[in-house]
C-alpha positions as CSV (number, residue, x, y, z in Angstrom):
1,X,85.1,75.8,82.1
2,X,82.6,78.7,81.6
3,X,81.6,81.1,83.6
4,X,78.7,83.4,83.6
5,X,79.3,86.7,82.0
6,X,77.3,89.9,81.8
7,X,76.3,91.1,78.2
8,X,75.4,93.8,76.5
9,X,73.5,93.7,73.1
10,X,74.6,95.4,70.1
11,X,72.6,97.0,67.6
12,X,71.6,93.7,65.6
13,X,70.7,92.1,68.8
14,X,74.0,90.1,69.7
15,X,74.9,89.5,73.2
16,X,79.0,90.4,73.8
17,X,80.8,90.3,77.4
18,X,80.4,93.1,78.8
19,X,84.0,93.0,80.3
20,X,86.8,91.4,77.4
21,X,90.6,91.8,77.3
22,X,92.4,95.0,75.7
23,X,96.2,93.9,73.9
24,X,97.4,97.2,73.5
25,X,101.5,96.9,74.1
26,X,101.4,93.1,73.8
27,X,103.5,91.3,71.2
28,X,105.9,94.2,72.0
29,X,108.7,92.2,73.9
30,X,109.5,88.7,73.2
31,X,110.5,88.0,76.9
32,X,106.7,88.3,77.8
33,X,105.5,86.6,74.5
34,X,104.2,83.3,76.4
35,X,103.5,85.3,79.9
36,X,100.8,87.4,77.7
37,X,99.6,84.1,75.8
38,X,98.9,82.8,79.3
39,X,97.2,85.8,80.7
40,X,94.7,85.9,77.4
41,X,93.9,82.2,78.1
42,X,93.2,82.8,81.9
43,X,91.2,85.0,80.7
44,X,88.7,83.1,78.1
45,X,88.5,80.6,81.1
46,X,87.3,83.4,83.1
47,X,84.3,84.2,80.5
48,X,86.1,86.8,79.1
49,X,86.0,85.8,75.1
50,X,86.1,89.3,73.9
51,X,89.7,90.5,72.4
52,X,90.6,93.4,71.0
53,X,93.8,94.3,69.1
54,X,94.6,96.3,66.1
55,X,97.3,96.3,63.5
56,X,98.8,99.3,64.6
57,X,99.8,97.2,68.8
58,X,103.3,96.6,68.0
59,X,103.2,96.4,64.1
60,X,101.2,93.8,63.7
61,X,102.5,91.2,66.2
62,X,99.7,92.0,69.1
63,X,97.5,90.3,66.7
64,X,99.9,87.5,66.7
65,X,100.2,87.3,69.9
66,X,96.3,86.5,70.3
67,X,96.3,83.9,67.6
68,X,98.5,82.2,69.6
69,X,96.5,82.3,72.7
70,X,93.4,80.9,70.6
71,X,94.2,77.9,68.9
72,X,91.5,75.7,69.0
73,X,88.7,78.2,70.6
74,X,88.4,80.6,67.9
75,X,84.6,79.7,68.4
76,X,84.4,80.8,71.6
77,X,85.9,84.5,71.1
78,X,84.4,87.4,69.6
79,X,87.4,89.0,68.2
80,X,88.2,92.6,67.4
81,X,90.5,94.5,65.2
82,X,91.2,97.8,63.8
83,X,92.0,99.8,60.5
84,X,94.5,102.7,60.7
85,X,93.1,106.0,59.2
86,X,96.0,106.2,56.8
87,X,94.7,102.6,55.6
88,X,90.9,103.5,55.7
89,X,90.7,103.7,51.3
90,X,88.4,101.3,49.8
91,X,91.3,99.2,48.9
92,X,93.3,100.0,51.6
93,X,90.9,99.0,54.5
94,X,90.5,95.4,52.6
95,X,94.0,94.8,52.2
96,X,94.8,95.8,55.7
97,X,91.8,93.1,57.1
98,X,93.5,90.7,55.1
99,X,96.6,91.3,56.5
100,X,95.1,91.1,59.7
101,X,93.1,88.5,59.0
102,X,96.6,86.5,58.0
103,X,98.6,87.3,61.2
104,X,95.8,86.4,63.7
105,X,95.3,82.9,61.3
106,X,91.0,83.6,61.0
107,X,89.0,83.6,58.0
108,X,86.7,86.1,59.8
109,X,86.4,88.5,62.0
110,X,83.9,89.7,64.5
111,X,84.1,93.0,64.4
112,X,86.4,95.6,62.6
113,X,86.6,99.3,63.5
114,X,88.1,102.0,61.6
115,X,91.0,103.1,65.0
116,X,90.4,107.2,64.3
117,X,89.0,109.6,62.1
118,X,91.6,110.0,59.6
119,X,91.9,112.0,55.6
120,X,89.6,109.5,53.7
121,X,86.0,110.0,53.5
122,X,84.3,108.1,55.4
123,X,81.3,107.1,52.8
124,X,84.8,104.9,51.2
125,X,85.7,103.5,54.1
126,X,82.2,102.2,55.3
127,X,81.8,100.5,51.6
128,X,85.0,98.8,51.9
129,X,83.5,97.8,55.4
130,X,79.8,96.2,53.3
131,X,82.5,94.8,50.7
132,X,84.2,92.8,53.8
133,X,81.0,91.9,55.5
134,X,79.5,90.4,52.1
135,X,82.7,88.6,51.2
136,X,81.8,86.9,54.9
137,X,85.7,88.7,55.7
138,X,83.9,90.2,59.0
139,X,80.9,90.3,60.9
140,X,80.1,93.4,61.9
141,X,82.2,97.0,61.7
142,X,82.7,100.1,63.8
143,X,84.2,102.7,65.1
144,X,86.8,103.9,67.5
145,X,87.7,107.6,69.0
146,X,84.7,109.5,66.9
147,X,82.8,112.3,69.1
148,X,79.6,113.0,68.9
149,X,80.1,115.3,65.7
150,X,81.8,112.2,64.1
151,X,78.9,109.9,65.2
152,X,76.4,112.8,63.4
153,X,78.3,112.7,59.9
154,X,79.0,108.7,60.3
155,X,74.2,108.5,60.7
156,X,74.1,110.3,57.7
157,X,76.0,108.4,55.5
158,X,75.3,105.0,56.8
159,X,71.7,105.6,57.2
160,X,70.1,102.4,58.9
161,X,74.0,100.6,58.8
162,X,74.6,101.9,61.9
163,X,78.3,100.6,63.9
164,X,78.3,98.0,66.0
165,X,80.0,100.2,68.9
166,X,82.3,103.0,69.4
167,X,85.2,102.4,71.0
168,X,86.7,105.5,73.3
169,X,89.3,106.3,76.1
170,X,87.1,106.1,79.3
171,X,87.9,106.3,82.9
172,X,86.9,107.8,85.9
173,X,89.7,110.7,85.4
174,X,88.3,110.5,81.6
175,X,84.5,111.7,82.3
176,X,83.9,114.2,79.1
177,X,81.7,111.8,76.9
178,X,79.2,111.2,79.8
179,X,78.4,114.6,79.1
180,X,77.2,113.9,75.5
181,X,78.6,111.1,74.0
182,X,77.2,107.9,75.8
183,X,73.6,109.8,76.0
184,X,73.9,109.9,71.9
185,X,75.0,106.4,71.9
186,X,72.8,104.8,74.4
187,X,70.0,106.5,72.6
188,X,70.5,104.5,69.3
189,X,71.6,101.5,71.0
190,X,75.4,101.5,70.0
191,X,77.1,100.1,72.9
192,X,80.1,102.7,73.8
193,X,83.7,100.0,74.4
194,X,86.1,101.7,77.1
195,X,89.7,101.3,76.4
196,X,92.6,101.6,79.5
197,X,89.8,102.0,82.2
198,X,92.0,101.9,84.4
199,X,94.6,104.8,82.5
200,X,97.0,102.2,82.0
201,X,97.4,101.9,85.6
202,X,98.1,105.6,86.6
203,X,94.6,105.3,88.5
204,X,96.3,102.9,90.9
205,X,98.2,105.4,92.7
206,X,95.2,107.3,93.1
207,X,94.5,108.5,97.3
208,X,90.8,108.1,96.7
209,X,91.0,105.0,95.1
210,X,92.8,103.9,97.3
211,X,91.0,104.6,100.2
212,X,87.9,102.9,98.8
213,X,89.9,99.8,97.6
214,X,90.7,99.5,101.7
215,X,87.4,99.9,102.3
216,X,85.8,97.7,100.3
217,X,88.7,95.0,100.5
218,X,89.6,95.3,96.6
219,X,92.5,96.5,94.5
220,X,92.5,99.9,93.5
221,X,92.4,98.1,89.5
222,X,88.9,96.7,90.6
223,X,87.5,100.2,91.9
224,X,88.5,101.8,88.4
225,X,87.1,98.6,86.5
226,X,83.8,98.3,88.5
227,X,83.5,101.9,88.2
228,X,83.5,101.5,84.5
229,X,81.3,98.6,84.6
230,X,78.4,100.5,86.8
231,X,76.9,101.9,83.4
232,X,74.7,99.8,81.6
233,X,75.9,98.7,78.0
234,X,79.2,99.8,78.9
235,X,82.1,97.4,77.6
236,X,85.5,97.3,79.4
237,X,88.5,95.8,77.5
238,X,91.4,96.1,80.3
239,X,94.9,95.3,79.3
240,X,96.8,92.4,81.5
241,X,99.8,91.0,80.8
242,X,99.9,88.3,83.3
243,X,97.2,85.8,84.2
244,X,96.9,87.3,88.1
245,X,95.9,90.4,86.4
246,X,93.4,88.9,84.5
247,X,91.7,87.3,87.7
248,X,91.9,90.5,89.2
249,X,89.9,92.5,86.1
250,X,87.3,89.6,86.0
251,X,86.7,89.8,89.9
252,X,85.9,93.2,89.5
253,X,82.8,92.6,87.5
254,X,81.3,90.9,91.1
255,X,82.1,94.2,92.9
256,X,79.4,97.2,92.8
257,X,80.0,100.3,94.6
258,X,77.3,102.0,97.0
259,X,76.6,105.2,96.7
260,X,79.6,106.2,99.2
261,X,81.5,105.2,96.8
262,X,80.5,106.8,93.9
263,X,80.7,110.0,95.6
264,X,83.7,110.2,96.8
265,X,84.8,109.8,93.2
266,X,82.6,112.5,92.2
267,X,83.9,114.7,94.7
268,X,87.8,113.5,93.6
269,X,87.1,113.2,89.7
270,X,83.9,115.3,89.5
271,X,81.6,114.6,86.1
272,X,81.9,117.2,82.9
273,X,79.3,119.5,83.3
274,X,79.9,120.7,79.6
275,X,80.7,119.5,76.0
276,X,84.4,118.6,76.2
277,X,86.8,117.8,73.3
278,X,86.6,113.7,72.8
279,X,90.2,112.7,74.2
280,X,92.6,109.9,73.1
281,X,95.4,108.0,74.1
């Protein structure tokens, strides 16, 4: 069954959902091993084909987790992974996609991001990243948690290889790169990826949001989602361990606040109006 999902482009002119499925603290307890399979499935039903995990979610078994939850529709998802900084050596970054490539049981991935800035250079990195594409390993690579200084140095070594996206912590409570960040981003075309949009669910208890959830006859989840969503070219990769979840994230991509509602969350989480230090979870 498929279902109509909005897209953003990236760089080389691929269309990606513009709302996909986050794994971060799956794999992590065997007890919810086949509740998380089921939610990740719900979810490629629900248009939502784009995965992300990294080797670092539980050591590896995240990424197992998700193989198990695409057997026989590997076609249909555009699937994501990451390289830890302390991995990020020529060598290092190709044995680590190997091994990544092993536990989610793919010849190929879609994309492959480098997870933070670590020690290694990033000119070695980025050459182990063209070694990978070439050997047809992965499609296209990026990046994850680099500011705008980051994204300066990362131009001038790549030159006209730019990333296919930058991945970074972004939520209403979370505003700093709209100050800088997305502008820089949205001028060369690189699609920015949110990750926990929704704080890993501290926004729920929020007064504000709740009080336009009421309003608007929504969860408090789909406020913080479609909040996310309201930006053109922005990805969302919400984390849901059960398939209810799941239907909950993907309704919120229906659901477009008015201008009432965006200001009340500017008045409660008001926008940077300075450069602010990039910040992770």
């Amino acid at each position: 069954m498929a279902h109509s999902m909005r897209t953003t482009t990236l760089p080389v002119g691929e269309a990606i959902p513009v709302l996909g499925q986050g794994t971060w603290k799956m794999g992590e307890s065997r007890r919810q091993r086949e509740h998380e399979i089921a939610a990740l499935q719900a979810g490629i039903d629900l248009g939502m084909t784009l995965i992300d995990t990294a080797e670092m979610y539980a050591d590896g078994l995240s990424e197992e987790v998700v193989a198990d939850a695409i057997i026989g529709r590997r076609a249909d998802i555009f699937l994501i992974s990451k390289v830890l900084p302390h991995h990020a050596s020529f060598k290092g970054t190709i044995a680590a996609c190997e091994a990544s490539l092993k536990r989610l049981r793919t010849d190929c991935l879609d994309l492959y991001l480098l997870h933070w800035r670590g020690q290694v250079p990033l000119e070695e990195t980025i050459e182990a990243f063209d070694r990978l594409a070439r050997d047809g390993k992965i499609r296209h690579w990026g990046v994850s948690n680099f500011d705008v200084a980051d994204m300066e140095e990362l131009a001038a070594i790549a030159g006209d290889r730019q990333p296919a996206v930058n991945q970074v912590l972004y939520n209403v409570t979370r505003r700093g790169i709209e100050y800088d960040l997305i502008p820089w981003c949205n001028k060369r075309g690189i699609p920015v990826m949110a990750y926990s949009p929704v704080e890993q669910g501290r926004l729920l208890d929020s007064s504000e949001i709740k009080r336009i959830a009421e309003r608007r006859g929504a969860t408090p989840a789909q406020i913080a989602l479609a909040w996310v969503l309201r930006r053109p070219g922005m990805i969302a990769i919400p984390k849901a361990g059960v398939a209810q979840h799941v239907r909950e994230n993907r309704a919120a991509l229906d659901l477009i606040l008015n201008d009432e509602d965006l200001l009340a969350l500017d008045r409660s989480y008001p926008p940077p109006k300075s450069a602010q230090p990039l910040e992770m979870i």
